[in-house]
VEXDREN-2710 file (C-alpha; in Angstrom, 1 decimal):
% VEXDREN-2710
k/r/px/py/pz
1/UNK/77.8/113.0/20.0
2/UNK/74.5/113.4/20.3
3/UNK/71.7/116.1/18.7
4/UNK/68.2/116.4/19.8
5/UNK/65.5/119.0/19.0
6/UNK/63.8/121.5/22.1
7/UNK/60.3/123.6/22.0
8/UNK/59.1/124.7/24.8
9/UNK/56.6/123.0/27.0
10/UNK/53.2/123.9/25.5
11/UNK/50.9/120.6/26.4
12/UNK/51.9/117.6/28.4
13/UNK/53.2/115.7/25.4
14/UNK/55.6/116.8/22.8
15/UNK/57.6/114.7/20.5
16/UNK/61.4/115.4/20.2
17/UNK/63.7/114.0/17.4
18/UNK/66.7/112.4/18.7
19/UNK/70.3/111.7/16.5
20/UNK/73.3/109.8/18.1
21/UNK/76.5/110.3/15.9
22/UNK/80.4/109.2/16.0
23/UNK/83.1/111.5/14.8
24/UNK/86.6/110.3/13.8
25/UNK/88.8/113.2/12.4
26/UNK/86.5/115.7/10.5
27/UNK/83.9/112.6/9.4
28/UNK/80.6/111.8/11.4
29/UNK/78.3/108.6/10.9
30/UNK/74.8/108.4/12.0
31/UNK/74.8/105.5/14.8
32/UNK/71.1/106.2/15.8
33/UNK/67.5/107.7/15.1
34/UNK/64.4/108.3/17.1
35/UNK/61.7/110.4/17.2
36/UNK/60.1/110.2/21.3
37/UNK/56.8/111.0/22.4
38/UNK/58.0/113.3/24.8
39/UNK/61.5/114.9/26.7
40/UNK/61.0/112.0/29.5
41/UNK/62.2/109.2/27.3
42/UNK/65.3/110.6/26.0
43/UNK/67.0/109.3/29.5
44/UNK/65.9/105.9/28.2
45/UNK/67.8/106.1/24.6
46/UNK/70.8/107.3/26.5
47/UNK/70.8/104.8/28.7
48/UNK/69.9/102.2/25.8
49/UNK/72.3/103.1/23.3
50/UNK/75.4/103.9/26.6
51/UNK/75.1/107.4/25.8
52/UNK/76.1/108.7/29.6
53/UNK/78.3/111.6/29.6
54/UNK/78.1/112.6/25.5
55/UNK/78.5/115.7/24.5
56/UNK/75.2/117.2/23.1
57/UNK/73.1/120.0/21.3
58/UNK/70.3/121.2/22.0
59/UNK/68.4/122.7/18.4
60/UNK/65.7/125.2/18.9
61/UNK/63.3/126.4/16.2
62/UNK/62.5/129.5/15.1
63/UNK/59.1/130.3/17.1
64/UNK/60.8/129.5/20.9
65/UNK/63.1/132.1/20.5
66/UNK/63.5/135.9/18.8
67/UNK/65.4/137.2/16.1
68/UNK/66.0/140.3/15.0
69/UNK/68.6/142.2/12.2
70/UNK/70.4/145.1/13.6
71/UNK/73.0/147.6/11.6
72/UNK/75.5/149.5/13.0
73/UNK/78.3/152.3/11.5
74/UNK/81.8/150.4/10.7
75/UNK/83.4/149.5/14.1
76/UNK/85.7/147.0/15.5
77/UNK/84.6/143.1/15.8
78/UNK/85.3/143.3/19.7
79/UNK/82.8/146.3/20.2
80/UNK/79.8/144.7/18.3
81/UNK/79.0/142.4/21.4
82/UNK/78.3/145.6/23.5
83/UNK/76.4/147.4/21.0
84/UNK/74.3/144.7/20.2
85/UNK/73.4/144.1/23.7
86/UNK/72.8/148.1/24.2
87/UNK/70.4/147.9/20.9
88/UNK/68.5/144.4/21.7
89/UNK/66.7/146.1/24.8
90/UNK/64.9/148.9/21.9
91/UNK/64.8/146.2/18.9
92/UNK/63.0/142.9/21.2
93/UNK/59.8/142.4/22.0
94/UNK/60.7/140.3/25.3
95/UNK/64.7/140.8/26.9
96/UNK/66.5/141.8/29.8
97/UNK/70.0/141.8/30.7
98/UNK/69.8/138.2/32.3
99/UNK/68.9/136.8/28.8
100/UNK/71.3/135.3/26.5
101/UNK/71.9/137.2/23.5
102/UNK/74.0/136.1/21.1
103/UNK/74.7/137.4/16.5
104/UNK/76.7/136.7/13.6
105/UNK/78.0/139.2/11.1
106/UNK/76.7/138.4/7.4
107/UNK/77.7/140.7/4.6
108/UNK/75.5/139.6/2.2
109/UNK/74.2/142.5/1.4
110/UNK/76.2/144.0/-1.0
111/UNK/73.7/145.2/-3.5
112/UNK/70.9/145.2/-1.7
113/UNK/69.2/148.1/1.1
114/UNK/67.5/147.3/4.1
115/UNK/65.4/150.5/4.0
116/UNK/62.6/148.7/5.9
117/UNK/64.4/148.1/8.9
118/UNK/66.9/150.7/9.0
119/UNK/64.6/153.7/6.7
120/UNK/67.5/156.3/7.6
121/UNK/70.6/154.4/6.3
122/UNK/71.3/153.2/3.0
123/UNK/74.2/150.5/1.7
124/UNK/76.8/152.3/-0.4
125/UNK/76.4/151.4/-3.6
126/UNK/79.7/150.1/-4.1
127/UNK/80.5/146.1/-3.7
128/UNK/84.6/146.9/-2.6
129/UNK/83.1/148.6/0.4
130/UNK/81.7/145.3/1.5
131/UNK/84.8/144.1/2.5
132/UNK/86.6/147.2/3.6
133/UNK/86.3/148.7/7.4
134/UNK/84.0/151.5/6.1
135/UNK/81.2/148.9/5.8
136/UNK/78.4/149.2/8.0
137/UNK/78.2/146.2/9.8
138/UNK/75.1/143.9/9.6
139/UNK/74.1/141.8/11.9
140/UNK/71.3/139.0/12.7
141/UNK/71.1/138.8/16.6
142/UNK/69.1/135.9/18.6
143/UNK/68.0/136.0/22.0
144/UNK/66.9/133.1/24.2
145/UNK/65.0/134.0/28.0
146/UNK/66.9/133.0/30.9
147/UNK/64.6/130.5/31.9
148/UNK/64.1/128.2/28.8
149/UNK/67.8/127.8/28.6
150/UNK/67.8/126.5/32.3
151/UNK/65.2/124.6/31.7
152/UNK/67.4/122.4/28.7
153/UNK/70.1/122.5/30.9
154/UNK/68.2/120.7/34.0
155/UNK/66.8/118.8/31.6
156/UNK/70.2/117.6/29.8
157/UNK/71.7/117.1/33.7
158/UNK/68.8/114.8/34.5
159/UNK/69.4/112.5/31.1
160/UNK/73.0/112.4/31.5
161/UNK/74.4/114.2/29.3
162/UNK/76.2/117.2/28.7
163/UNK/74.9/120.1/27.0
164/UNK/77.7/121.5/24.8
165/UNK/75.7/124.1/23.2
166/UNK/72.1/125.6/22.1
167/UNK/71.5/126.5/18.3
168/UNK/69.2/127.8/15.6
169/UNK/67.4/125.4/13.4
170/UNK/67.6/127.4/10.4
171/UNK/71.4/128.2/10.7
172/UNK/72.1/124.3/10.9
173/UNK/70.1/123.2/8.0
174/UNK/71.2/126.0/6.0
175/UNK/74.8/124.9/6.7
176/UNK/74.6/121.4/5.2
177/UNK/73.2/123.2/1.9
178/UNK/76.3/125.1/1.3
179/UNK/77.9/122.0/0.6
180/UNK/75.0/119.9/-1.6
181/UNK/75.9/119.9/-5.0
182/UNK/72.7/121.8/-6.6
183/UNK/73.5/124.6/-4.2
184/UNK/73.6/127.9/-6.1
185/UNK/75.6/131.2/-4.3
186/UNK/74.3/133.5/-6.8
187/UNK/70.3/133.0/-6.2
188/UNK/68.2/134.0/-3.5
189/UNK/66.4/130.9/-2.0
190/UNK/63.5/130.3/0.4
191/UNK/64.5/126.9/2.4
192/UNK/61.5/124.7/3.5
193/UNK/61.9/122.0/6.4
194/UNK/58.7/120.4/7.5
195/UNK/57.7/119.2/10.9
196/UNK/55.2/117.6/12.9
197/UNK/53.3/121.1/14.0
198/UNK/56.0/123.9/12.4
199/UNK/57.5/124.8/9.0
200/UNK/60.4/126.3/8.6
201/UNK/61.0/128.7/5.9
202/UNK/64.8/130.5/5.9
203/UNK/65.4/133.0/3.2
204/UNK/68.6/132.1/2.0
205/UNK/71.5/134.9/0.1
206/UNK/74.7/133.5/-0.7
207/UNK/74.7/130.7/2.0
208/UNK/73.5/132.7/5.0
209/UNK/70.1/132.7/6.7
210/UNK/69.0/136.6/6.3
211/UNK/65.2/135.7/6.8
212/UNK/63.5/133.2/9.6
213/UNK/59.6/132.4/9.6
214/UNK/58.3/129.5/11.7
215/UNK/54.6/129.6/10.9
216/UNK/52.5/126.3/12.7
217/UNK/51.1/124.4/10.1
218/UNK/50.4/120.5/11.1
219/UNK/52.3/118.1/8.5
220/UNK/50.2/115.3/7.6
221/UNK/51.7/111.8/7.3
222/UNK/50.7/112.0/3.4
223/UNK/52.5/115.6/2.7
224/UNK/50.9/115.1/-1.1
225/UNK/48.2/115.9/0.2
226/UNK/46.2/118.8/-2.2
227/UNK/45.1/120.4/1.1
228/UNK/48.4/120.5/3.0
229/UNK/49.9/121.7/-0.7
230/UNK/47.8/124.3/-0.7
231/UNK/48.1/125.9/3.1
232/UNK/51.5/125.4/2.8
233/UNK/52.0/127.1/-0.9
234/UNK/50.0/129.8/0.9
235/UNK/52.2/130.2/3.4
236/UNK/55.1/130.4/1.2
237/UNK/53.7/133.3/-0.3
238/UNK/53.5/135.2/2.8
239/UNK/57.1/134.6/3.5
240/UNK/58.1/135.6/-0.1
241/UNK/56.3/138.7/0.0
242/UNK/57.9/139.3/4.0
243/UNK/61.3/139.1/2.1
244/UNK/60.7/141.2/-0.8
245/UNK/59.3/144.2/2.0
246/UNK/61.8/143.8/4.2
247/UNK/64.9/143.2/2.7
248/UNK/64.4/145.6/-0.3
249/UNK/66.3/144.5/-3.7
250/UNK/65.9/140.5/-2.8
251/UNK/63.9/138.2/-4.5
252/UNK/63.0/134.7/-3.7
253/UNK/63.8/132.8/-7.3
254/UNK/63.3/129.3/-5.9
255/UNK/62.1/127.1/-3.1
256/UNK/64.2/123.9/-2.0
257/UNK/62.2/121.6/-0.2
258/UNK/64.0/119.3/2.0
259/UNK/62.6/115.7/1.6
260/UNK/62.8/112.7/-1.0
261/UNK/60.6/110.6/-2.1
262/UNK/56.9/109.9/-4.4
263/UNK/54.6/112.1/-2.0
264/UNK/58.0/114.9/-1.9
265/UNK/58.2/115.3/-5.5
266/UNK/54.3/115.4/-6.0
267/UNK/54.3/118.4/-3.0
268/UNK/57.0/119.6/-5.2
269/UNK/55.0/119.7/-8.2
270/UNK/51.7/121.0/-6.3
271/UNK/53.9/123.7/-4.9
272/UNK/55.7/124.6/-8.5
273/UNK/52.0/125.2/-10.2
274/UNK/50.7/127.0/-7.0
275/UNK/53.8/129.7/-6.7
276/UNK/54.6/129.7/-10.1
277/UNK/58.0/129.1/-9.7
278/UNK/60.9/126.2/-9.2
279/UNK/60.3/124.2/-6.5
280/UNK/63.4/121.4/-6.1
281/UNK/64.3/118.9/-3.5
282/UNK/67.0/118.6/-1.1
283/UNK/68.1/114.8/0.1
284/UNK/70.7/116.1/2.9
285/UNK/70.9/112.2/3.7
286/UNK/72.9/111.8/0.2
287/UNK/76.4/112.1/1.3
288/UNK/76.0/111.2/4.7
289/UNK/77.2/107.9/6.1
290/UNK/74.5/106.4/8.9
291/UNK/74.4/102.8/9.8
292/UNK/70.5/102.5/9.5
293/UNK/67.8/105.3/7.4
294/UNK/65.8/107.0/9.7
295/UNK/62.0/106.6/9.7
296/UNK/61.8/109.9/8.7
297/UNK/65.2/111.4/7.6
298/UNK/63.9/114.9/6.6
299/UNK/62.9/115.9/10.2
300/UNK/66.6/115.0/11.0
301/UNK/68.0/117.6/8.6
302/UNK/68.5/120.2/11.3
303/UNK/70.4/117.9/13.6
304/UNK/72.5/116.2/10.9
305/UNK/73.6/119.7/10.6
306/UNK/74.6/120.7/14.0
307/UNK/76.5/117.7/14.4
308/UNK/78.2/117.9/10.8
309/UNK/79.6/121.4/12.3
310/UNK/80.7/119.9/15.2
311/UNK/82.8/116.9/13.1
312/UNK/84.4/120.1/10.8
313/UNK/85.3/122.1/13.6
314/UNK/83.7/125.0/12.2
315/UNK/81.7/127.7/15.1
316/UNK/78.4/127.8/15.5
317/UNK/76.5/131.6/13.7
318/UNK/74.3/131.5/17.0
319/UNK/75.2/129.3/20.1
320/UNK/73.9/130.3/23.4
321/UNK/76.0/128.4/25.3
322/UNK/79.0/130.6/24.1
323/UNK/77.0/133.8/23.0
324/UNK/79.7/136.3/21.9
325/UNK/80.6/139.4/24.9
326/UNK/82.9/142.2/25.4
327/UNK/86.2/141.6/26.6
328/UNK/87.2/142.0/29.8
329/UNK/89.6/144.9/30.7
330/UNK/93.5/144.0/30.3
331/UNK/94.5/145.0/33.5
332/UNK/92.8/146.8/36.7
333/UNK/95.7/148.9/35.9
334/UNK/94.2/150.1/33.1
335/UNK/91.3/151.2/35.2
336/UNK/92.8/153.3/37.7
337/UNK/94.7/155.3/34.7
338/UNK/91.3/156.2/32.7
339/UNK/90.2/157.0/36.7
340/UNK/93.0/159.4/37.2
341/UNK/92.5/161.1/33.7
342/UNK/89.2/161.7/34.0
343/UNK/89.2/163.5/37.6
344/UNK/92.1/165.3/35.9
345/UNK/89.7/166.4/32.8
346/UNK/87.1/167.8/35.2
347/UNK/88.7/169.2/37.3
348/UNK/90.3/171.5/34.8
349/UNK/87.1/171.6/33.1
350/UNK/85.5/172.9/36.0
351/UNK/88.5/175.9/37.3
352/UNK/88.8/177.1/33.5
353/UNK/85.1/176.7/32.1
354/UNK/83.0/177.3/34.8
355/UNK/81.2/180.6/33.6
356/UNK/80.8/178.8/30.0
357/UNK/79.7/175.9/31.6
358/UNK/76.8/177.5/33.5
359/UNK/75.8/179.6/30.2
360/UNK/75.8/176.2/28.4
361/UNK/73.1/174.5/31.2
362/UNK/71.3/177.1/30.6
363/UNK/71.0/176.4/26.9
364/UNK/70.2/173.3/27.9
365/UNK/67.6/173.7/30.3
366/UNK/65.4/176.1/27.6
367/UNK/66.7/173.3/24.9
368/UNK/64.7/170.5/26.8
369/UNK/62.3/172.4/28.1
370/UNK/60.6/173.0/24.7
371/UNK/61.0/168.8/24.1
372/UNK/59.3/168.5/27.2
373/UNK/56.5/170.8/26.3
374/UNK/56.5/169.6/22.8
375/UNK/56.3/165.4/24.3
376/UNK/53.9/166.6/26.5
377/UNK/51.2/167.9/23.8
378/UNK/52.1/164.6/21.8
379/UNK/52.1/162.1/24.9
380/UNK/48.5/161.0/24.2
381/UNK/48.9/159.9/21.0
382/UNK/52.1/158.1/21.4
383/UNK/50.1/156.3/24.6
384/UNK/46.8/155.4/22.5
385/UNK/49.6/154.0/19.0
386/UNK/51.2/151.9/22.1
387/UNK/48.0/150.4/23.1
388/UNK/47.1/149.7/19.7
389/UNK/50.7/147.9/18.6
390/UNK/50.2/146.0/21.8
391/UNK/46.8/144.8/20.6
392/UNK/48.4/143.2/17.9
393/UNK/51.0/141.3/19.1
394/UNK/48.7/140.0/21.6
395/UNK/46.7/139.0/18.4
396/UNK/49.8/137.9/16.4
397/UNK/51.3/135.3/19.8
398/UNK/48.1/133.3/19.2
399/UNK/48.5/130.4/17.9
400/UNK/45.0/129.9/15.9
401/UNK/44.7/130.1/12.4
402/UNK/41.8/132.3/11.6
403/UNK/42.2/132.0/8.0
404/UNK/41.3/128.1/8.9
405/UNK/38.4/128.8/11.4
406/UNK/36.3/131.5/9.0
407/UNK/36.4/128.7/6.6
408/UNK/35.3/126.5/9.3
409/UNK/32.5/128.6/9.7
410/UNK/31.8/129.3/6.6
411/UNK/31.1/125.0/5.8
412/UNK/29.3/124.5/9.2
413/UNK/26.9/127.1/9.2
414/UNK/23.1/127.1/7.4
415/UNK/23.1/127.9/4.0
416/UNK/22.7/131.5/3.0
417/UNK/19.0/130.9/2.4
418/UNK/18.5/130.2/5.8
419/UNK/21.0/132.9/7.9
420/UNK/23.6/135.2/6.9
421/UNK/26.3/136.8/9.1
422/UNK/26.6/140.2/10.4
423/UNK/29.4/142.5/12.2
424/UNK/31.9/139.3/12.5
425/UNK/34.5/139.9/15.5
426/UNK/37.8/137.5/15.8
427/UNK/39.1/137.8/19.6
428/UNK/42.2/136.2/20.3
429/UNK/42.0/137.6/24.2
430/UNK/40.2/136.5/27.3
431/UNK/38.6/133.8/25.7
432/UNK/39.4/132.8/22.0
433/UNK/36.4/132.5/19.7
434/UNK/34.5/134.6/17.2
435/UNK/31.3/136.4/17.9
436/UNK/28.6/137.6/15.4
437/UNK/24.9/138.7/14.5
438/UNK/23.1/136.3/12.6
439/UNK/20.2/136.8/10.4
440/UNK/17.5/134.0/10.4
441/UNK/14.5/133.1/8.4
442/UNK/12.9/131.9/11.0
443/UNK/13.3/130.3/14.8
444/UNK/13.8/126.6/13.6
445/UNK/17.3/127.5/11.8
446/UNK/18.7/128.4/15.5
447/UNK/19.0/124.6/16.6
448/UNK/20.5/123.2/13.1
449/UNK/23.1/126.3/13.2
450/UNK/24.0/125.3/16.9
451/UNK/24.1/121.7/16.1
452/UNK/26.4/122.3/12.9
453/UNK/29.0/124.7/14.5
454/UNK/29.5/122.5/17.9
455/UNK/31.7/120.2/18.5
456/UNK/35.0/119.1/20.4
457/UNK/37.2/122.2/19.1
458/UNK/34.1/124.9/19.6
459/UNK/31.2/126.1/22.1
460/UNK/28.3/127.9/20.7
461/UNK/26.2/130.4/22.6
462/UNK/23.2/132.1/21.6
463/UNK/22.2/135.2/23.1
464/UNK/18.2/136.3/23.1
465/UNK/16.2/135.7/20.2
466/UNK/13.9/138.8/18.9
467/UNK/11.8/139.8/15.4
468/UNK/13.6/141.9/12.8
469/UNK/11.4/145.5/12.3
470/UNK/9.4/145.4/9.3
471/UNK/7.7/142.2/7.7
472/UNK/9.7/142.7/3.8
473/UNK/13.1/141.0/5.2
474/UNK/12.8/137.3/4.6
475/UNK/15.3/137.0/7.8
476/UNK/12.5/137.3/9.8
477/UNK/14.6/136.7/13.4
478/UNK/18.2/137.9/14.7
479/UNK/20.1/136.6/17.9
480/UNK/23.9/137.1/19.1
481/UNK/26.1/134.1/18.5
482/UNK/29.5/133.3/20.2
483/UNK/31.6/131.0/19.3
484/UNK/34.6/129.4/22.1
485/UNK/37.6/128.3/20.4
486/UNK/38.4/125.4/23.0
487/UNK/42.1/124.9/24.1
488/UNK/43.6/121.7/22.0
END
């Protein structure tokens, strides 16, 4: 079998980490590693290592696809398919009906309320209704554009292989901790999985992934490293604090980095001073039986798991390949009897009601024409709080690291004796960069500021130079600078 990770194609390069495995009965061993510079040379280790025809899956992380938590009242398992796919066209950002949208059912929330999502429904307070048909039903629900998954599946026809199914990153390594020896079922835990450009950071409850952040942070070959230690503990706040808001009554007690290792265990201790809290490691290679160590084993955790599901026979939480639907209707039988019963319903309806009928479209008509009079006088306002929550996410899908770029700034330009900055604007639109008014002591400073903030990464422009009113100011100049956040 084989396991391979998938991001979509953002540059002309990516690397993609590659694990062959055999299964006998219910036990896997690793037969080979590799991480490859890019998608094109995974037809190579197939054809190397006589790979043609193998079953494979394809493991996406958290930032190619959404993911969203949904509730619902206490209904049947084979209804939830259709009312998840009714609700994911209010609750994503990005779906249609040709998308694949798959869920899975966690119950993990016994205790707890999830009155920032769902403000108008609260969890009885009672743990025996958890597992009684009066529970609501909470869901995590996954959806994957139509396209991408085309694109892994050309890609998996041209290498060879067949593509058995497409699955979450933070489901699979979360699935090989439920069965590591420190795990703990009673503790909230935030799971850390470092890659080359992403970090993954699952909330974990009870064994389930109830929280997925993906934030880009790029992983040095030295992850000890005291800067790395402290973006990343940084990082780790944010998602802490993201779980504590939105999924009132958890709280993260721990974090378990997966890794091993001298430069792990100092990151570990870095990390532990920084959050002020226990910060343990995770070897997920401990029990597992591979004919060779990979050259980095913890960016194989992911895949180790997918496969390990796959050898137990257990079902994937989220698999595109097999999202969960509605079933079909037993018979067309079936049909034609609802089809008979309801032209029977009208048409009494309609030769015994028809005077109450007509009274009640009336009601109706003076009903909605008051909500249409009382839309219309708010329309505006729901139009300008659109504009502005589309503003954001257009802000928020950037990829740049503005916490990263002020202090950029903030090294490269002139000392404060020499300039200071005025009405600072971050644009992540039509042209990423930063523009600002800057305050000079005198013309010279303009050519040491331009030299210090360009370079590969940025493009300065000055705008027109001019005297600042008044002669007690020792900033004596002002111009307009923009600064071009080139693409990488």
């Amino acid at each position: 079998m084989l396991a391979f990770t998938w991001e979509k194609q953002k540059t002309l390069q990516r690397q993609m980490n590659v694990l062959s495995a055999s299964i006998h009965g219910k036990k896997m061993t690793v037969e080979e590693t590799a991480t490859l510079n890019s998608p094109a040379e995974l037809a190579d280790f197939v054809k190397k290592y006589h790979l043609a025809k193998t079953d494979a899956v394809a493991v996406l992380d958290r930032s190619d696809v959404e993911v969203r938590p949904m509730i619902f009242p206490p209904v049947p398992q084979e209804e939830l398919p259709g009312m998840v796919q009714f609700q994911a066209g209010k609750e994503f950002n990005h779906y249609s009906p040709s998308d694949l949208l798959d869920f899975f059912v966690t119950n993990r929330f016994d205790n707890v309320s999830r009155s920032t999502f769902f403000p108008a429904l609260r969890h009885p307070a009672k743990p025996e209704t958890s597992v009684s048909g009066s529970a609501p039903r909470f869901v995590m629900a996954s959806t994957l554009r139509q396209d991408d998954f085309d694109e892994i599946r050309q890609f998996c026809a041209a290498a060879d292989i067949n593509l058995r199914s497409v699955v979450l990153r933070p489901c699979e390594t979360v699935y090989l901790w439920r069965y590591s020896p420190d795990y703990d079922a009673s503790a909230a835990v935030l799971f850390v999985e470092l890659d080359a450009e992403h970090t993954s950071q699952t909330a974990v409850l009870q064994g389930e992934a109830v929280f997925m952040r993906s934030p880009r942070i790029l992983c040095p070959e030295d992850v000890s490293n005291p800067d790395f230690a402290a973006r990343l503990a940084a990082e780790l706040k944010r998602s802490r604090a993201a779980v504590r808001n939105e999924i009132q009554g958890i709280t993260v007690e721990s974090v378990v980095l997966c890794g091993k290792g001298a430069s792990y265990e100092s990151l570990a201790q870095q990390l532990t001073a920084g959050l002020e809290m226990p910060v343990r490691l995770f070897d997920a290679w401990q029990n597992i039986a591979a004919k060779q160590p990979a050259a980095q084993p913890e960016r194989f955790i992911s895949l180790l798991g997918a496969v390990s599901r796959t050898a137990k026979r257990e079902m994937y939480p989220i698999d595109f390949c097999r999202p969960k639907k509605s079933k079909e209707p037993a018979s067309q039988r079936n049909l034609m009897m609802g089809i008979t019963a309801a032209a029977t319903l009208l048409f009494v309806t309609i030769l015994g009601g028809g005077f109450y009928y007509r009274m009640s479209l009336q009601d109706d008509v003076r009903k909605y024409s008051r909500q249409f009079n009382e839309l219309k006088a708010t329309a505006g306002t729901v139009v300008e709080q659109r504009t502005q929550v589309d503003a954001v996410d257009a802000w928020l899908s950037d990829k740049v690291n503005w916490f990263e770029q002020l202090g950029w700034l903030s090294e490269k330009a002139p000392k404060a004796e020499n300039m200071v900055v005025n009405d600072l604007t971050c644009t992540a639109q039509n042209g990423r960069g930063m523009s600002f008014k800057a305050l000079l002591r005198d013309g010279s400073v303009v050519s040491a500021m331009e030299s210090g903030l360009r370079d590969e990464h940025h493009t300065v422009k000055t705008g027109e130079r001019s005297e600042v009113p008044g002669g007690d100011s020792k900033y004596r100049f002002r111009c307009n600078v923009s600064v071009v956040i080139n693409n990488e």
